[in-house]
C-alpha positions in Angstrom: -22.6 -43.6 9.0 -22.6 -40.5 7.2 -23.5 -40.8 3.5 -21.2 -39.9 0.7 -21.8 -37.4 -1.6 -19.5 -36.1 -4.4 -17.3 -33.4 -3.7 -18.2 -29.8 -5.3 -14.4 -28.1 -6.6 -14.6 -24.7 -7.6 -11.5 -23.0 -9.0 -11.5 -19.1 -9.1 -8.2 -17.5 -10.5 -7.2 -13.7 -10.2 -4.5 -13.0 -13.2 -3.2 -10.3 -15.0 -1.9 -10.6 -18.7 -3.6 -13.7 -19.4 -5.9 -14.4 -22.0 -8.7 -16.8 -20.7 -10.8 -19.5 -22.9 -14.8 -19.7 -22.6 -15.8 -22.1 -19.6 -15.1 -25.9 -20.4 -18.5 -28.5 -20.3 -19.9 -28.9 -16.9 -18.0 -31.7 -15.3 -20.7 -32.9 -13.2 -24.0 -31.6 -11.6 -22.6 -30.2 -8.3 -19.6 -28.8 -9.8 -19.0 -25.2 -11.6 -16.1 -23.1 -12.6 -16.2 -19.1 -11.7 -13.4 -16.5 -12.9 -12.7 -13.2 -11.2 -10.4 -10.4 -11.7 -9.7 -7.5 -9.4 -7.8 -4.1 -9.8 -8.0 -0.8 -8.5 -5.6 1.5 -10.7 -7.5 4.4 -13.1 -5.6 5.6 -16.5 -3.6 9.1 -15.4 -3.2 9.0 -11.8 0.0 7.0 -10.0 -2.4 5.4 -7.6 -5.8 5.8 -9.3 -8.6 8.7 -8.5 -10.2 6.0 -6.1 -8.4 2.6 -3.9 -10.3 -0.2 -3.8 -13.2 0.0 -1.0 -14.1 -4.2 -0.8 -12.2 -7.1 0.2 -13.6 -10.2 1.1 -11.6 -13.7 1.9 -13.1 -17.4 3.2 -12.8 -18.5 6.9 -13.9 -21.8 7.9 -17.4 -21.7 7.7 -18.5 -18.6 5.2 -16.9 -15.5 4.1 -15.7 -11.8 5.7 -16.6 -9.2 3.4 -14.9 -5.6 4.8 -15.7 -2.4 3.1 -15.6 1.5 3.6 -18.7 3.3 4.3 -19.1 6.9 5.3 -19.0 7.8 8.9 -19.2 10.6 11.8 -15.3 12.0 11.0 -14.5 10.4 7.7 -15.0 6.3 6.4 -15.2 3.4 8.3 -14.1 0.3 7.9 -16.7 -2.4 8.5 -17.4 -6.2 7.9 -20.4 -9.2 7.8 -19.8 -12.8 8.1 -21.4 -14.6 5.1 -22.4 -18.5 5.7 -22.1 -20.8 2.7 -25.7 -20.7 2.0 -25.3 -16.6 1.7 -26.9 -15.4 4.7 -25.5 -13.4 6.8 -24.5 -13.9 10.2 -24.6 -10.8 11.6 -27.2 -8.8 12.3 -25.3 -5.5 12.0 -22.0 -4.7 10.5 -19.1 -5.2 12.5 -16.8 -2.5 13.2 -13.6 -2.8 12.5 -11.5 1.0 12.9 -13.7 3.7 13.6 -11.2 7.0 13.9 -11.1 10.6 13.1 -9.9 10.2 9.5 -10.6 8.0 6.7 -10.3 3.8 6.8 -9.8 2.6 3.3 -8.7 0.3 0.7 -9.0 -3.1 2.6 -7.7 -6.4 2.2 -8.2 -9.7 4.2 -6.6 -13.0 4.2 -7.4 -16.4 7.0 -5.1 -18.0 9.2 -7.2 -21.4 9.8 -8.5 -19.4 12.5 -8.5 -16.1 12.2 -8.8 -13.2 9.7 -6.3 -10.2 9.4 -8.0 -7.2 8.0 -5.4 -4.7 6.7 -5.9 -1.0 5.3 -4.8 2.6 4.8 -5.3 4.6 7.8 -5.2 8.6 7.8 -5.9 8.9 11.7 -3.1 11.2 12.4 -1.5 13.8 10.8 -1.3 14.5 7.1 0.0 11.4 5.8 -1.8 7.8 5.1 -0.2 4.7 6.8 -0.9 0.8 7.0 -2.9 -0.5 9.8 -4.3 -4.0 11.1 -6.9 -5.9 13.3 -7.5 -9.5 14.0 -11.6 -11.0 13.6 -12.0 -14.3 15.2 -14.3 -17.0 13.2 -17.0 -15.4 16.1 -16.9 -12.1 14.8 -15.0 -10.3 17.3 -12.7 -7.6 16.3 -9.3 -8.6 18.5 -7.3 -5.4 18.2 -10.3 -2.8 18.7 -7.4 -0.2 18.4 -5.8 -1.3 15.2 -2.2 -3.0 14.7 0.1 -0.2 13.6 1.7 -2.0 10.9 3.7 1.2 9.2 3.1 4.5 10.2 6.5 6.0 8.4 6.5 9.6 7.2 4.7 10.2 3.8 2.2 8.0 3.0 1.2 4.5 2.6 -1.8 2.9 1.2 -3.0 0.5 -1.0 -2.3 -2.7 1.2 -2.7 -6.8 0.0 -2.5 -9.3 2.8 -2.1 -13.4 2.4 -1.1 -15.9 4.9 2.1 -18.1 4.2 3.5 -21.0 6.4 2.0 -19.3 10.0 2.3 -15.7 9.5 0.6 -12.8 7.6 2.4 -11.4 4.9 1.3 -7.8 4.4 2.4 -5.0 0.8 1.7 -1.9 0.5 2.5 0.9 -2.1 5.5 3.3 0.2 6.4 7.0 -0.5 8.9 7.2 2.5 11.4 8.2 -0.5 9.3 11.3 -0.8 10.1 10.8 -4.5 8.6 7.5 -5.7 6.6 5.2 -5.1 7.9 2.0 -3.9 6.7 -1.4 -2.5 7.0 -2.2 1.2 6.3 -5.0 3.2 5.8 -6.4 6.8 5.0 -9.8 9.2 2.4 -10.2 11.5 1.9 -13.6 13.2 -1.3 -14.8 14.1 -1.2 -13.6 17.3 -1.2 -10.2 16.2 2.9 -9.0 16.8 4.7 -7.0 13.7 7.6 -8.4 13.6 9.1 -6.1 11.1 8.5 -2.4 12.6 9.1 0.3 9.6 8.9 -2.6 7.2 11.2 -3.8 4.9 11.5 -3.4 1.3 10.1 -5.1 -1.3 11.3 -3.4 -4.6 13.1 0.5 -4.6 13.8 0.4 -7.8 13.7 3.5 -10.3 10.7 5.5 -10.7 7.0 4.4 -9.2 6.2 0.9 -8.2 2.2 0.6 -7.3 -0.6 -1.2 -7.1 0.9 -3.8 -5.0 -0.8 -7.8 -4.9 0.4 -10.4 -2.6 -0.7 -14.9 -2.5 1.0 -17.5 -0.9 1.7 -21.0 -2.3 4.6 -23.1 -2.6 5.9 -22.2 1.1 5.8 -18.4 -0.3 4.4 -15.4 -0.7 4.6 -13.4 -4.1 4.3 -9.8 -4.2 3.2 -8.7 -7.7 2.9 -4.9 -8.8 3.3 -2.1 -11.4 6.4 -1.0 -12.5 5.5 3.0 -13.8 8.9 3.5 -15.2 9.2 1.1 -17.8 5.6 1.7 -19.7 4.1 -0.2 -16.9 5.2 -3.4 -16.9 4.3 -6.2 -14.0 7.1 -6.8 -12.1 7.1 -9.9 -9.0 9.2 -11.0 -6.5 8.8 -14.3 -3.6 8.8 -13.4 -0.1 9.6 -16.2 2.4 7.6 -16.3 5.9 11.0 -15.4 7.6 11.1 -12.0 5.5 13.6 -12.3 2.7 13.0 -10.6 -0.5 14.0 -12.5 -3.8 15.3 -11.1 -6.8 12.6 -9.1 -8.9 11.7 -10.8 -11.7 9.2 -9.5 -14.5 5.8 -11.0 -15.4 4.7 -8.8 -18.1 6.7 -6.4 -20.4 4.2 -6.3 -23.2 4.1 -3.1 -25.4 1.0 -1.8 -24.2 0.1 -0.6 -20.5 0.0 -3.6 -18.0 -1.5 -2.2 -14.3 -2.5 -3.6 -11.4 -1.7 -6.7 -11.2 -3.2 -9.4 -9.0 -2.3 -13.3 -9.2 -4.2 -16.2 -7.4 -5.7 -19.5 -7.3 -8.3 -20.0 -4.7 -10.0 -23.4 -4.3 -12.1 -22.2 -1.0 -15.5 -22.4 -2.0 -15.0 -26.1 -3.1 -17.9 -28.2 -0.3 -18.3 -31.6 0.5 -20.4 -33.2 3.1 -17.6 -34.1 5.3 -14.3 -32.4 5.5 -12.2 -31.4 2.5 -8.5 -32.3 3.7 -6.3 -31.5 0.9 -6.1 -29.4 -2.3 -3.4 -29.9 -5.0 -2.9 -27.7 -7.7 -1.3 -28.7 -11.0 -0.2 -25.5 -13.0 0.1 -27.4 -16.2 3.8 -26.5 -16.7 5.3 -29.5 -14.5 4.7 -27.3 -11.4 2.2 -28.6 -8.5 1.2 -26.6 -5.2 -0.8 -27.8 -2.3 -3.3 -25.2 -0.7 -6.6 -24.0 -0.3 -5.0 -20.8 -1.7 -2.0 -20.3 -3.9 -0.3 -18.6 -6.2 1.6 -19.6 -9.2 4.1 -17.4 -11.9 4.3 -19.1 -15.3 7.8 -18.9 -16.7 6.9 -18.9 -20.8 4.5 -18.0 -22.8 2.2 -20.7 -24.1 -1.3 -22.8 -22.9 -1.1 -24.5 -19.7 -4.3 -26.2 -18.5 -4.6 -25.7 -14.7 -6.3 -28.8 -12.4 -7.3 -28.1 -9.0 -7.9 -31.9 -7.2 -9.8 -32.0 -3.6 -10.1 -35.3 -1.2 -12.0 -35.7 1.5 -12.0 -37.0 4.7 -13.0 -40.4 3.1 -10.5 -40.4 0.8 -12.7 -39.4 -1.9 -11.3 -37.3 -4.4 -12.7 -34.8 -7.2 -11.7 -32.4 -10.1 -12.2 -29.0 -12.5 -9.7 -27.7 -14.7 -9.1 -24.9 -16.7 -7.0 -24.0 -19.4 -5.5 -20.5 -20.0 -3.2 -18.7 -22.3 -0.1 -17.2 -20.8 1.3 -14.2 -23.3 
């Protein structure tokens, strides 16, 4: 019989306008608490002097890490699969796009199965658009072409990806306007169809809305970004897996700049020695998701102590929380 150890839950949060306490007392020798933050816009540019070259999500058994590196006719984009322990599993990078022009700003999300790489393409003529490609578990790249996820006139770049309720979920900062910036979004199901050709939109509203985010959780996706208009303030909105757009809602309208905006919880590098079968999130405010990843808006102001539970596939169950401060 296989022996029972404790579970190891590791909570890692992504989170603009928050305020985070130091790093509670270590709950137990195989457990730990890690905090990251991610953004990619520079002060005095609309989209910053320079998008966001790294992505990296988990799969089922390690990470895939994509980047830009320089290559014969512009940048690549590239990947290596990462096993728990930190090696890597390929000997090589693998190559994901490798056209005329420039493959940048990556993101990635997983499917259970599969991840969807997506990016800013600049293959054809003068203008950025969003493309996509498939990597099985294995390491092969299933759309060697690229999935032509918007390829409107004027450009569009800066992508997020997440996977909500069995299909990919994909944003992307949108000058079709030729005026503004605005947010965009798009489908693709795990089999690699768009099911939203052009896009739809995501937020139009007045003046330039960037730096867009997207996590799933609660049956959702929410799309965060950067309102430019109103002294850049962090504007949101939940997109269901069949494509409607919710009301935009704000999530920061502080005095002071607020930019690029990002929002997650990720419970993914949490190990046991079996199988982890479930992962429940309480937010602290009443509010409770279940996922390996999800995302979570707090309504008011104030200290909410976040608790990320894992059991096993022997019903054994363990626990790291985390309080933050909301402003």
């Amino acid at each position: 019989m296989r022996r029972s150890l404790p579970l190891c839950a590791l909570l890692l949060a992504a989170a603009c306008g928050e305020e985070h306490s130091t790093l509670p007392p270590t709950l137990g020798a195989s457990r730990d608490l890690a905090l990251v933050a991610s953004g990619d816009l520079a002060p005095g540019s609309p989209l910053g002097s320079e998008s966001r070259q790294i992505a990296v999500a988990a799969g089922r058994s390690g990470w895939l890490v994509v980047w830009s590196r320089p290559g014969g006719a512009g940048e690549d984009l590239v990947a290596l699969r990462v096993a728990p322990s930190g090696e890597p599993l390929d000997a090589t990078p693998i190559v994901i796009s490798r056209q005329s022009g420039d493959e940048q700003s990556p993101a990635v999300a997983f499917d259970g199965q599969d991840w969807l790489v997506v990016w800013q393409d600049h293959r054809v003529g003068p203008y950025l658009n969003i493309y996509a490609a498939r990597v099985s578990a294995g390491g092969t790249v299933l759309d060697p072409g690229g999935i032509p996820v918007c390829t409107q006139d004027d450009h569009q770049r800066s992508p997020s990806v997440a996977f909500v309720e069995g299909v990919f979920v994909v944003v992307w900062a949108d000058r079709r306007a030729q005026t503004n910036w605005d947010v965009y979004g798009a489908r693709v199901t795990p089999d690699g169809a768009l099911l939203d050709p052009g896009g739809f939109p995501v937020t139009t509203a007045p003046g330039h809305q960037i730096a867009p985010y997207v996590a799933a959780g609660g049956g959702v996706a929410l799309a965060v970004w950067q309102d430019a208009l109103f002294d850049a303030s962090v504007q949101a909105a939940r997109i269901t897996p069949s494509g409607s757009v919710g009301p935009a809602f704000p999530v920061s309208t502080a005095a002071f700049l607020q930019s690029a905006p990002a929002v997650a919880f990720d419970g993914s590098a949490s190990t046991d020695d079996g199988a982890i079968v479930t992962y429940l999130w309480e937010f602290g405010d009443g509010s409770e998701a279940n996922g390996r990843t999800v995302s979570h808006t707090f309504a008011v102001p104030g200290t909410y102590e976040v608790t990320l539970w894992v059991t096993d596939d022997l019903a054994q169950a363990s626990s790291i929380s985390h309080v933050i401060k909301v402003k």
